[in-house]
C-alpha positions as CSV (number, residue, x, y, z in Angstrom):
1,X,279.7,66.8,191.3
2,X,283.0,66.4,192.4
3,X,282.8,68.4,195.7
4,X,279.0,67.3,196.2
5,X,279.1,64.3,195.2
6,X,275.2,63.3,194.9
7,X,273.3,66.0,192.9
8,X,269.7,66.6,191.9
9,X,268.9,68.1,188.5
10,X,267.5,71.2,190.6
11,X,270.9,71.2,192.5
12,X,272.7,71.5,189.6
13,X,270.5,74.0,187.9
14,X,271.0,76.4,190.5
15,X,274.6,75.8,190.9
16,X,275.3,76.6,187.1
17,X,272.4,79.0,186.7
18,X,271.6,77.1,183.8
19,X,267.5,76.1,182.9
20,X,267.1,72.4,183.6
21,X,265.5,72.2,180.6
22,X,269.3,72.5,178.8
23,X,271.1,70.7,181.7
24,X,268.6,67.4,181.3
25,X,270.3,66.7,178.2
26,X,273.7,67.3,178.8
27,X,273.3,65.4,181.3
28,X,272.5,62.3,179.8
29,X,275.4,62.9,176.9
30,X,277.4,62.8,180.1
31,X,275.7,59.5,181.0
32,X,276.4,58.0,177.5
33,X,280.1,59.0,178.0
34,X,280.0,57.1,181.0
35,X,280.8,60.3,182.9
36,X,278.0,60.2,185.0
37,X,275.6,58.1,186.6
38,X,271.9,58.4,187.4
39,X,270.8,57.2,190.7
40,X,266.8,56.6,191.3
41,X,263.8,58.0,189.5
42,X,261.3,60.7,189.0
43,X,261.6,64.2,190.5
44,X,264.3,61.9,193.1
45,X,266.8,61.5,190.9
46,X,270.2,62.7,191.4
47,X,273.0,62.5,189.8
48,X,277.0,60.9,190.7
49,X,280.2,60.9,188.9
50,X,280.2,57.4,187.3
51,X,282.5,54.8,188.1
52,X,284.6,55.2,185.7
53,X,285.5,58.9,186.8
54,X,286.7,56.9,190.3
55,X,288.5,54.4,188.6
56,X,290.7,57.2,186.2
57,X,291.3,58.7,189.6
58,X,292.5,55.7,191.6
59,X,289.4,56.3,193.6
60,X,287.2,53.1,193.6
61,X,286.7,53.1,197.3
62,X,284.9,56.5,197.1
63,X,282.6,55.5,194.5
64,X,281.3,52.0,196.4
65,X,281.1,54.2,199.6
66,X,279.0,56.8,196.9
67,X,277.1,54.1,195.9
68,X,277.0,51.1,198.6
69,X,276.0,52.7,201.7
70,X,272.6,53.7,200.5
71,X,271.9,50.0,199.7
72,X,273.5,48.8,202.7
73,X,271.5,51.5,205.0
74,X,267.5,50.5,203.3
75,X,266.7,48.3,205.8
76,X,267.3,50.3,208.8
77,X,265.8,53.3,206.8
78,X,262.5,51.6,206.4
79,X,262.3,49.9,209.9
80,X,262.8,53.4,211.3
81,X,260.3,54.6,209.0
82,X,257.9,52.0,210.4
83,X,258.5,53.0,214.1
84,X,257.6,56.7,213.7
85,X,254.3,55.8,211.4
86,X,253.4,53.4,214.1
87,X,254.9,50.2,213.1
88,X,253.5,50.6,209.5
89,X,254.6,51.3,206.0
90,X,253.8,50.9,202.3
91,X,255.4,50.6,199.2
92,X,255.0,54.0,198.6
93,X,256.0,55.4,201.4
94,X,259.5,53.5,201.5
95,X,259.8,54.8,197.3
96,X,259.5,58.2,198.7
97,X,261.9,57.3,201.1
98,X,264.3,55.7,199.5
99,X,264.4,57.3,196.4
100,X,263.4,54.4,194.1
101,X,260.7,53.5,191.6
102,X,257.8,51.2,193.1
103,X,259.5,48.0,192.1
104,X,262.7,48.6,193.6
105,X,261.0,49.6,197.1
106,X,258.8,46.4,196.6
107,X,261.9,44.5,196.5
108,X,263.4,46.2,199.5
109,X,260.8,45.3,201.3
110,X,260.2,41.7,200.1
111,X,264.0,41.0,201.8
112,X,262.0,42.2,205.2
113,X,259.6,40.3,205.0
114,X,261.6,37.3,204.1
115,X,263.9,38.0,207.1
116,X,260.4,38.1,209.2
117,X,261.2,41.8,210.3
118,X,257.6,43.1,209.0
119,X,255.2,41.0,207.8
120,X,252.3,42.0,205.7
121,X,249.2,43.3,207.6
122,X,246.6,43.5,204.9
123,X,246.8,43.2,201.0
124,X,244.8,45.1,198.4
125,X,246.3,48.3,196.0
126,X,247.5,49.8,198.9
127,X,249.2,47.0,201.1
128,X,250.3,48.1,204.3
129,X,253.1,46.5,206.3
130,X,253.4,45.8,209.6
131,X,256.6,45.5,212.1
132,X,256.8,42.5,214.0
């Protein structure tokens, strides 16, 4: 992790030539050790050193870098999404994008919407956005 820095369970699996099976749970002893953190959900997840790590290694400005510029770059990620699907997205499309659970991308896009750079084109289980 500490020359990768982001890492999927299938990353580190073939790294370590260990079954994921095994890794899954070290993994998460690591987590409760507050060695590592998980970042997103599902098959996306991945896996950074925690921010604790960064701190023990006067390093802080490499973990919000880690951490912050994915945050910082969502809106630009989903507006470019938008202009190569024809100026239209959904909520699932910008989870699979972004790595994030269905809530989180609603939220995402919610911050668009407030800003009025999409607005929403038509409602229903499977709302579809619109650029403006």
């Amino acid at each position: 992790m500490k020359n990768e820095k982001r890492l999927t369970i299938e990353r580190i699996a073939e790294k370590t030539h260990l079954a994921e099976g095994k890794l899954l749970g070290a993994i998460e002893n690591l987590i409760e050790e507050g060695l590592v953190e998980g970042v997103g959900s599902g098959k996306s997840r991945s896996y950074i050193l925690s921010v604790k790590v960064y701190k023990e290694n006067n390093r802080s400005i490499q973990y919000v870098r880690q951490t912050g510029i994915d945050r910082v770059a969502y809106p630009e990620m989903i507006i470019k999404l938008a202009q190569t699907q024809g100026g239209f997205i959904t909520k699932q499309d910008v989870a699979e994008l972004l790595k994030v659970t269905p809530d989180q991308a609603y939220s995402e896009i919610k911050k668009l919407v407030s800003e009025g750079k999409i607005y929403k084109y038509c409602g229903g289980k499977y709302t579809k956005y619109k650029l403006r």
